[in-house]
C-alpha positions, -999 to +999 in steps of 0.1 A: -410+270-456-443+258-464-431+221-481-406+224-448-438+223-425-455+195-446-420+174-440-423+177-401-454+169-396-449+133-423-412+128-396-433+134-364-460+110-373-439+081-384-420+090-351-453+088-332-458+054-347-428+043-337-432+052-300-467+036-302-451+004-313-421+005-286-447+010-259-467-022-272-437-041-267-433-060-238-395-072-245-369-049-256-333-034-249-333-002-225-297+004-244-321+008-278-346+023-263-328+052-249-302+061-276-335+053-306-353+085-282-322+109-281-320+107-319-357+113-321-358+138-295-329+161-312-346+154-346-378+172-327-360+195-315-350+209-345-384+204-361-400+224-332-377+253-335-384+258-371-421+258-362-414+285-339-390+301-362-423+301-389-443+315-360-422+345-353-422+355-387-405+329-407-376+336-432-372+373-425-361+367-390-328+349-378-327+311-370-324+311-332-291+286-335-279+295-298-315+282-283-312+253-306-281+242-297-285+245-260-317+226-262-300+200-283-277+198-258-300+196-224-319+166-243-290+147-249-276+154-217-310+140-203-314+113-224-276+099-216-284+104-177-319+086-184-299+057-202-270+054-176-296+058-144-316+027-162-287+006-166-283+003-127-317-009-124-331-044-128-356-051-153-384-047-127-371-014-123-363-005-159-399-011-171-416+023-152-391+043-162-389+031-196-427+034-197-427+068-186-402+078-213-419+062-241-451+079-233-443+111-229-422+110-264-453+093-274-474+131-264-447+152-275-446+142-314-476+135-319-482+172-303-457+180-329-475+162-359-506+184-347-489+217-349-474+212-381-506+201-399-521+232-386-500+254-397-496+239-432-534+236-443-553+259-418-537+288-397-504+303-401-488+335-370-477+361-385-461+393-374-461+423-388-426+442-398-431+473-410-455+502-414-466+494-448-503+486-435-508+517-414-532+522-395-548+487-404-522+469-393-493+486-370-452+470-368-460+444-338-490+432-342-491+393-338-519+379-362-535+344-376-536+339-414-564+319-423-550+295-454-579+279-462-594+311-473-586+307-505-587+266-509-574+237-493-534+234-504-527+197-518-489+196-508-459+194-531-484+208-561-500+246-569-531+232-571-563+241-541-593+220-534-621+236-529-607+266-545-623+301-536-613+335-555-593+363-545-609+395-542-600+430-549-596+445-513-583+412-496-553+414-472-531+384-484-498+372-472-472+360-493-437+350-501-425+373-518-416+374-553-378+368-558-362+342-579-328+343-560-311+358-532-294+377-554-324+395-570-327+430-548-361+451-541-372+479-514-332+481-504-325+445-506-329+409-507-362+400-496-359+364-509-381+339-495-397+365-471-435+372-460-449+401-470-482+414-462-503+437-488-539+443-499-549+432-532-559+461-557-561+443-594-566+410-607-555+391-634-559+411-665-569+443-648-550+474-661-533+494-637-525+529-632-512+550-602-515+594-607-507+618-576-507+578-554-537+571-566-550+537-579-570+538-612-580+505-625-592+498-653-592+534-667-613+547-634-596+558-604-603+535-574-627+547-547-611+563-521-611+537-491-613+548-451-579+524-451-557+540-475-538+564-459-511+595-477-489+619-465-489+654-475-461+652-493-448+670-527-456+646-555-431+633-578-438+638-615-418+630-648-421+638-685-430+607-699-409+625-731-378+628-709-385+589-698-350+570-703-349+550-736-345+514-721-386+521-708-400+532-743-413+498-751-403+475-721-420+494-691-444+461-688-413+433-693-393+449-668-423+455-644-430+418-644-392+407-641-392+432-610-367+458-620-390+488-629-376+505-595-336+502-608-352+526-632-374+552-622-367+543-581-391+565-558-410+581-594-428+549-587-445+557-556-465+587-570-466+581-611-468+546-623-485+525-652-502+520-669-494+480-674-517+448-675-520+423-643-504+388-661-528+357-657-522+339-626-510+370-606-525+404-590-515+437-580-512+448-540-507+478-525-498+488-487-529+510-471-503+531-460-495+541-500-467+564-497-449+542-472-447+509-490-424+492-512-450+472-528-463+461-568-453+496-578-421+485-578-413+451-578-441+433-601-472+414-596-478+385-571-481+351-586-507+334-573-486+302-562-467+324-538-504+331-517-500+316-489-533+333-470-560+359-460-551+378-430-580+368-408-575+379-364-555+401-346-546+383-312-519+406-298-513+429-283-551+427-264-561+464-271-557+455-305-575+422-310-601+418-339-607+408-370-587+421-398-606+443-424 
């Protein structure tokens, strides 16, 4: 989604250009003209509805294909009543109208161009889905993720400039984890979807969770005003009566995510120890015994970071930073 971004932004600036240089033009065909900006204005159409479809929430959501086709539909319609109206016109008359499609083509991709730049380097919406933050973060809130928090992103490469660390306590978003559409976690396949969880370890920490709670490093994790636990009975397991295929692969199949095929909802309450890989960390939801989270399906590599949760804008009795 992100290199997707990136890709609309480089087609709505060379489009911008383009309607810059057909305005500067003081001879050409209305025929061109007309059918050149219905083929521009369906290829921003669909560039502007996967903008929005990042903005609601990106990949876990559905592609709004009904909305997408109808608008397809109303700017060709336009366009071909534009390019018919034009052709009964003489050339005196041609030129305003002409003019006045040109330029607002002109404002509309390079609006576009704008948009997607922002939301590739600087600030991403974000919804939340779940109640896997609780109470930091409750299912509904609308919030900006600040991705330059953690560096500027040089596209088509891992790589930041002006790299900054993450930090134990940080709420990050991220893609999550999955090689393939195939590979299924917390019920299913949560391929190429957002997740949102606060980081707990970091590369080559070692973690263990006792009775839901975090010990790094050998020393059990202050308790935090965010974290929150049900009063629930805990479940425990003989590390004797552990199933054979965990006696010396708990870490392997940790980090190849299928630790929870194993033990399943053990997980939530006894887990660990293992050892945060290089270039990865460990997150938790605040709300610990209601999220599907490194417990279960592995660490999160660094490369699929793609911010810091940073303002709450919506609902307005809930707008503030996030902490």
């Amino acid at each position: 989604m992100e290199l997707r971004l990136f890709i609309i932004a480089c087609i709505m600036y060379v489009f911008y250009k383009i309607s810059r240089y057909l305005m500067d033009k003081k001879n050409f065909a209305p025929h061109f003209v007309y059918w050149h900006s219905a083929y521009l204005l369906l290829i921003l159409n669909t560039a502007l509805y996967l903008i929005l479809f990042v903005m609601s929430g990106g990949p876990g959501g559905d592609f709004p294909y009904g909305k997408f086709i109808l608008g397809s539909a109303a700017i060709l319609g336009y366009t071909i009543y534009s390019f018919f109206k034009n052709r009964s016109l003489n050339e005196e008359g041609q030129k305003p109208l002409i003019k006045a499609a040109l330029e607002w083509c002109n404002t509309v991709y390079f609006a576009g161009f704008v948009a997607s730049i922002v939301m590739f380097f600087f600030l991403q919406a974000f919804k939340i889905p779940s109640a896997s933050m609780r109470d930091t973060l409750l299912e509904g809130d609308h919030l900006f993720v600040n991705k330059m928090a953690y560096g500027l992103k040089i596209p088509f490469t891992q790589k930041r400039l002006w790299a900054k660390p993450i930090k134990r306590g940080d709420i990050i978003i991220f893609e999550f984890p999955a090689e393939s559409r195939e590979q299924q976690n917390c019920g299913g396949s949560q391929y190429k979807r957002d997740f949102v969880k606060r980081v707990i370890a970091l590369p080559g920490d070692t973690v263990e969770v006792k009775d839901s709670r975090a010990y790094v490093n050998g020393e059990l994790a202050p308790l935090q005003p965010y974290e929150k636990f049900d009063d629930v009975q805990r479940a425990h397991y003989d590390k004797k009566e552990v199933p054979e295929v965990l006696a010396d692969n708990y870490q392997q199949l940790w980090e190849k995510h299928e630790l929870e095929h194993v033990l399943g909802m053990f997980l939530r309450d006894q887990f660990g120890p293992v050892t945060v890989p290089e270039k990865t960390y460990f997150a938790m939801g605040d709300n610990r015994d209601n999220s599907c989270d490194s417990r279960f399906w592995g660490p999160v590599p660094e490369k699929n970071i793609k911010g810091k949760a940073w303002i709450i804008h919506w609902p307005p009795s809930r707008m503030g930073t996030v902490k």
